[in-house]
ChimeraX commands (.cxc) that place a marker at each C-alpha (Angstrom):
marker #1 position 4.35,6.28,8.28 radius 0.5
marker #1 position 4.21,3.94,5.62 radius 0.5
marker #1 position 2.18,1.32,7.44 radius 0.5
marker #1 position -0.30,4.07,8.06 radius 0.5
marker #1 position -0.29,5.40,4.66 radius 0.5
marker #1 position -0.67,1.80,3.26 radius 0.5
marker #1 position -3.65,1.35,5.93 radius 0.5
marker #1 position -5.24,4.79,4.51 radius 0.5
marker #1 position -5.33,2.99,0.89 radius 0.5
marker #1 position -6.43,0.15,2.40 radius 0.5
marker #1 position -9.64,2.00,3.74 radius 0.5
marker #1 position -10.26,4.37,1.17 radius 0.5
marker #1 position -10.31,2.22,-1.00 radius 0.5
marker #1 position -12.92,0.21,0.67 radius 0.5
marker #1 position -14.43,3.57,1.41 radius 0.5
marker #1 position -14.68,4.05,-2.53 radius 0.5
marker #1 position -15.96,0.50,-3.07 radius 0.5
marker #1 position -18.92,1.05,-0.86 radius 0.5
marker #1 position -19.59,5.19,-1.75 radius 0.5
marker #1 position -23.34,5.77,-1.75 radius 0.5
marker #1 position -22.99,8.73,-3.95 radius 0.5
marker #1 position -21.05,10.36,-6.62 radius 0.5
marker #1 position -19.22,12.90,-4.32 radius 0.5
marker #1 position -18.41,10.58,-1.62 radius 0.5
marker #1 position -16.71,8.54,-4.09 radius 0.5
marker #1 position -14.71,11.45,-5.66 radius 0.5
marker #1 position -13.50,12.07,-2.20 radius 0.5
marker #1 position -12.58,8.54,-1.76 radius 0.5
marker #1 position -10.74,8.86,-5.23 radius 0.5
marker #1 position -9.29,11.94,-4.56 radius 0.5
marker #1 position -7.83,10.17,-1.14 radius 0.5
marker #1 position -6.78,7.30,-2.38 radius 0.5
marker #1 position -4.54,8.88,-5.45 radius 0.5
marker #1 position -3.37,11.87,-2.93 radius 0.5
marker #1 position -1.96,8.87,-0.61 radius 0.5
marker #1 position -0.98,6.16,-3.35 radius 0.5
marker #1 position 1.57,9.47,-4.47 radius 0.5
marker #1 position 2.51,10.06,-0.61 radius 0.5
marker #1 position 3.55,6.59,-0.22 radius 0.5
marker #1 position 5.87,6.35,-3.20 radius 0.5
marker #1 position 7.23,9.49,-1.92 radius 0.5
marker #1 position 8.17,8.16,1.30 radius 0.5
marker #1 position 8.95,5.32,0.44 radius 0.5
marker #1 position 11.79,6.58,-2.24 radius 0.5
marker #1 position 13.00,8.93,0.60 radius 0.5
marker #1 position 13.21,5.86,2.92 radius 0.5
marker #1 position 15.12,3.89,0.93 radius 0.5
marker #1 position 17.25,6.73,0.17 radius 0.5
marker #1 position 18.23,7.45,4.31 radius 0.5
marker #1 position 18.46,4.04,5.37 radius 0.5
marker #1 position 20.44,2.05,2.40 radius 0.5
marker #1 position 23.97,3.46,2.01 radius 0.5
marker #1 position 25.29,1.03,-0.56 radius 0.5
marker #1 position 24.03,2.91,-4.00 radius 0.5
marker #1 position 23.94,-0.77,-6.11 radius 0.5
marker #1 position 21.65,-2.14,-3.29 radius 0.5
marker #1 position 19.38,1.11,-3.08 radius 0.5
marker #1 position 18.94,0.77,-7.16 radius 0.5
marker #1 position 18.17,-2.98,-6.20 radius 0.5
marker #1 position 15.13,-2.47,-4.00 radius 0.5
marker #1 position 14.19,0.83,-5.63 radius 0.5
marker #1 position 13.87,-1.50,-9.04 radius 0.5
marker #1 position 11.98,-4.33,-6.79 radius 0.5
marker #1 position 9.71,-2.22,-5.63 radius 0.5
marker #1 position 8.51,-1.26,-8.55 radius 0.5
marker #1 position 8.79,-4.41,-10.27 radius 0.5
marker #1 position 6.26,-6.00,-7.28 radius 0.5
marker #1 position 3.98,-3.08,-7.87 radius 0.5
marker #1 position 3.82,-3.76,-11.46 radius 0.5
marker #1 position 3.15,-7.40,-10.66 radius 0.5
marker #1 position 0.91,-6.93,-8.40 radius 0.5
marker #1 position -1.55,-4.59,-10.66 radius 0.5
marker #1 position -0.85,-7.02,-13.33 radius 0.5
marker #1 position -2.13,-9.82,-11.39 radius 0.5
marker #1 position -4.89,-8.21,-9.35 radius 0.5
marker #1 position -5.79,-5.60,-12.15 radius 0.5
marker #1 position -7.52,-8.82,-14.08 radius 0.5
marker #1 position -9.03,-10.87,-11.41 radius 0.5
marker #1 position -10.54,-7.86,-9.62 radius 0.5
marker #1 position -11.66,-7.11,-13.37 radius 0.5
marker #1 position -13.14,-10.67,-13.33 radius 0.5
marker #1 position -15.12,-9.92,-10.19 radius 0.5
marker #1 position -16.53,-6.72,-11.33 radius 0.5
marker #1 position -17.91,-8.12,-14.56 radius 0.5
marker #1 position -19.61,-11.21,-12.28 radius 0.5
marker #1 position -20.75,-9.55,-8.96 radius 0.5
marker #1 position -20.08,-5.51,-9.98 radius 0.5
marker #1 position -17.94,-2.82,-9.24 radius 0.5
marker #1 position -18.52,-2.38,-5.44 radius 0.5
marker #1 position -16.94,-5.78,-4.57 radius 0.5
marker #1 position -13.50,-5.50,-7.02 radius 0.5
marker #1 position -13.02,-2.20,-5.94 radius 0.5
marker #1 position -13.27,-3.85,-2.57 radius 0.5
marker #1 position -10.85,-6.10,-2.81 radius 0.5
marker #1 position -8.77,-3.53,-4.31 radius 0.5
marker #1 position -8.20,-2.54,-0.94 radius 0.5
marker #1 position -7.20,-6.45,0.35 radius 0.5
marker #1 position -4.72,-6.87,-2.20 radius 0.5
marker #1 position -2.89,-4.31,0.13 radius 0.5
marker #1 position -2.94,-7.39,2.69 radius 0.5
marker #1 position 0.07,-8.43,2.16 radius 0.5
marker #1 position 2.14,-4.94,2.44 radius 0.5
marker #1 position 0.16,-4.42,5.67 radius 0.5
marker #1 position 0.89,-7.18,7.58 radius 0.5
marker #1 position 4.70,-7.09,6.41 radius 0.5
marker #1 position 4.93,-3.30,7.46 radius 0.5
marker #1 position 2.96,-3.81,10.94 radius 0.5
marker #1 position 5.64,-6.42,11.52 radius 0.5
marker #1 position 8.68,-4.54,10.59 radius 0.5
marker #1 position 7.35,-2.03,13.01 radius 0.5
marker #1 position 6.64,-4.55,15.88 radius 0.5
marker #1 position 10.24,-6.03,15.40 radius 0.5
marker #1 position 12.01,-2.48,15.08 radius 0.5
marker #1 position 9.99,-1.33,18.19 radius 0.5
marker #1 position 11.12,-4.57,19.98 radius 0.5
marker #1 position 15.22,-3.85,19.13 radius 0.5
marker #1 position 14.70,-0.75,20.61 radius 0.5
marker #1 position 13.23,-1.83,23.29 radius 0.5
marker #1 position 15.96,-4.17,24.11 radius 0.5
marker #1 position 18.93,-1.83,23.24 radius 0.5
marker #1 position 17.57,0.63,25.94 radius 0.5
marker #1 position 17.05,-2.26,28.72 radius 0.5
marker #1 position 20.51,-3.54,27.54 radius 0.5
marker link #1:1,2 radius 0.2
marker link #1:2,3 radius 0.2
marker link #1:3,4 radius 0.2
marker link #1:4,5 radius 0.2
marker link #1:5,6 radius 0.2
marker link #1:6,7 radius 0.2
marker link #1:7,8 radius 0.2
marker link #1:8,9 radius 0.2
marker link #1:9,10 radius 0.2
marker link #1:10,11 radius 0.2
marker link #1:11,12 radius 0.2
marker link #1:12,13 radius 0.2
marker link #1:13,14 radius 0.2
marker link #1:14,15 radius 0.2
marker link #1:15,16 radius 0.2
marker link #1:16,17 radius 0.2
marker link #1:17,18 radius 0.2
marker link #1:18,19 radius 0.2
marker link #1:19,20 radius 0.2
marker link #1:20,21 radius 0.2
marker link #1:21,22 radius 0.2
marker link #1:22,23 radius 0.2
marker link #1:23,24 radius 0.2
marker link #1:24,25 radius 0.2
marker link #1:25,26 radius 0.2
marker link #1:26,27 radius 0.2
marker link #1:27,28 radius 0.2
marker link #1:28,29 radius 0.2
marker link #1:29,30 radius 0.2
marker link #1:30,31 radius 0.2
marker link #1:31,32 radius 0.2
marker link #1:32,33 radius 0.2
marker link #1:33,34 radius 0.2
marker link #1:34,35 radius 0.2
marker link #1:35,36 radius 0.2
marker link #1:36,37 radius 0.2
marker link #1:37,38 radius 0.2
marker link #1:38,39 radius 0.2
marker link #1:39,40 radius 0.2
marker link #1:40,41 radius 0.2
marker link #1:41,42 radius 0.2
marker link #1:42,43 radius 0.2
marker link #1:43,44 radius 0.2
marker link #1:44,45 radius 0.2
marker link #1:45,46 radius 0.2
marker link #1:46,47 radius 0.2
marker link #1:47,48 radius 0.2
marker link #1:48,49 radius 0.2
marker link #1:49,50 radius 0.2
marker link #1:50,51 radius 0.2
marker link #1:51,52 radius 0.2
marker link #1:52,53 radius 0.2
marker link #1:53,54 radius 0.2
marker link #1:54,55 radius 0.2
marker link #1:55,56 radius 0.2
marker link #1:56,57 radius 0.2
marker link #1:57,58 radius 0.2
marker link #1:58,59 radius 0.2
marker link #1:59,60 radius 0.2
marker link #1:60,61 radius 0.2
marker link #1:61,62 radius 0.2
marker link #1:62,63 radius 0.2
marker link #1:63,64 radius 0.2
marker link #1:64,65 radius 0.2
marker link #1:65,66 radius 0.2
marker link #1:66,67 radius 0.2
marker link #1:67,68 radius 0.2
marker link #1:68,69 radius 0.2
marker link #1:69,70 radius 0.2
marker link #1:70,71 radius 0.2
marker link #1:71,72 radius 0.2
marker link #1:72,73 radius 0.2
marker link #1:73,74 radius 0.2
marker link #1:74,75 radius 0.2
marker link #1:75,76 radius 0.2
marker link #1:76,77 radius 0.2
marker link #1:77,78 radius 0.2
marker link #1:78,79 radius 0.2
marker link #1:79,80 radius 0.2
marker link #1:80,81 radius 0.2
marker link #1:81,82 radius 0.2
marker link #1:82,83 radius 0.2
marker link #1:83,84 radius 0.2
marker link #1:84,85 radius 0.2
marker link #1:85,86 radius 0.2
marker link #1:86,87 radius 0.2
marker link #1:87,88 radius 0.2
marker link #1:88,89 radius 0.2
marker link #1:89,90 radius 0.2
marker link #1:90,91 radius 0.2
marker link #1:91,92 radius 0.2
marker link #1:92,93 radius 0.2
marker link #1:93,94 radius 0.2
marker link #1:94,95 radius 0.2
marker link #1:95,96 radius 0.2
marker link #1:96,97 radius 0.2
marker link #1:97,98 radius 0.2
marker link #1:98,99 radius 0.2
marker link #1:99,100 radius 0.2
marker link #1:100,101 radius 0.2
marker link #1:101,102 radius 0.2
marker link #1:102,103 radius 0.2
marker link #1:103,104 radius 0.2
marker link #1:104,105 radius 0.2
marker link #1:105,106 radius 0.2
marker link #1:106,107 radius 0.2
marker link #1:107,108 radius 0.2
marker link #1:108,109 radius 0.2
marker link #1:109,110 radius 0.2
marker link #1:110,111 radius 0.2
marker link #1:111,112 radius 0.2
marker link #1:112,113 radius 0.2
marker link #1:113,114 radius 0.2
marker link #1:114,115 radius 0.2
marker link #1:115,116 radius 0.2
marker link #1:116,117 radius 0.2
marker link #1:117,118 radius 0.2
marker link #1:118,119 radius 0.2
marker link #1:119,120 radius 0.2
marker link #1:120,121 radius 0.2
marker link #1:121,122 radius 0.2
marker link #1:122,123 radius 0.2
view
């Protein structure tokens, strides 16, 4: 769920950066804040179920956050860089890229997990 949720940011936020019209990018506003809150939801609540040890759950709950600040310290500016040289259209754009990284490290979480339990049923 969070791969898909992260993949739904990723395209509405492209979605915003290329909105024709006013309400098509309130819509793509409205869906990327509704799943930008969904995701830190789940993601709390995954944490939560699948680390036991309370001192390690406080550890990635703080990372977490910590990257996110990081990242929107880091691509808050150079996405404001782009927008003041080639406009809004393109930073919001790669708005949605900067989410790259998450992607491809959820996708392959899921590959691996699906792969285990693969194995652990032919085993």
């Amino acid at each position: 769920a969070l791969a898909a949720l992260t993949t739904v940011q990723a395209v509405s936020g492209a979605g915003l950066a290329f909105a024709t019209s006013l309400e098509a990018a309130l819509d793509w506003t409205v869906a990327l804040g509704a799943m930008r809150r969904l995701h830190a939801r789940l993601l709390l609540q995954w944490v939560n179920l699948n680390v036991s040890d309370s001192s390690v759950r406080a550890t990635a709950l703080s990372a977490a956050s910590q990257l996110d600040a990081l990242g929107q310290m880091t691509g808050g500016p150079a996405s404001a860089l782009l927008a003041s040289r080639f406009g809004l259209g393109p930073a919001l754009a790669l708005g949605g890229l900067w989410l790259g990284p998450a992607l491809a490290l959820y996708w392959h979480a899921l590959r691996r997990d699906r792969a285990e339990n693969q194995g652990s049923v032919a085993g």
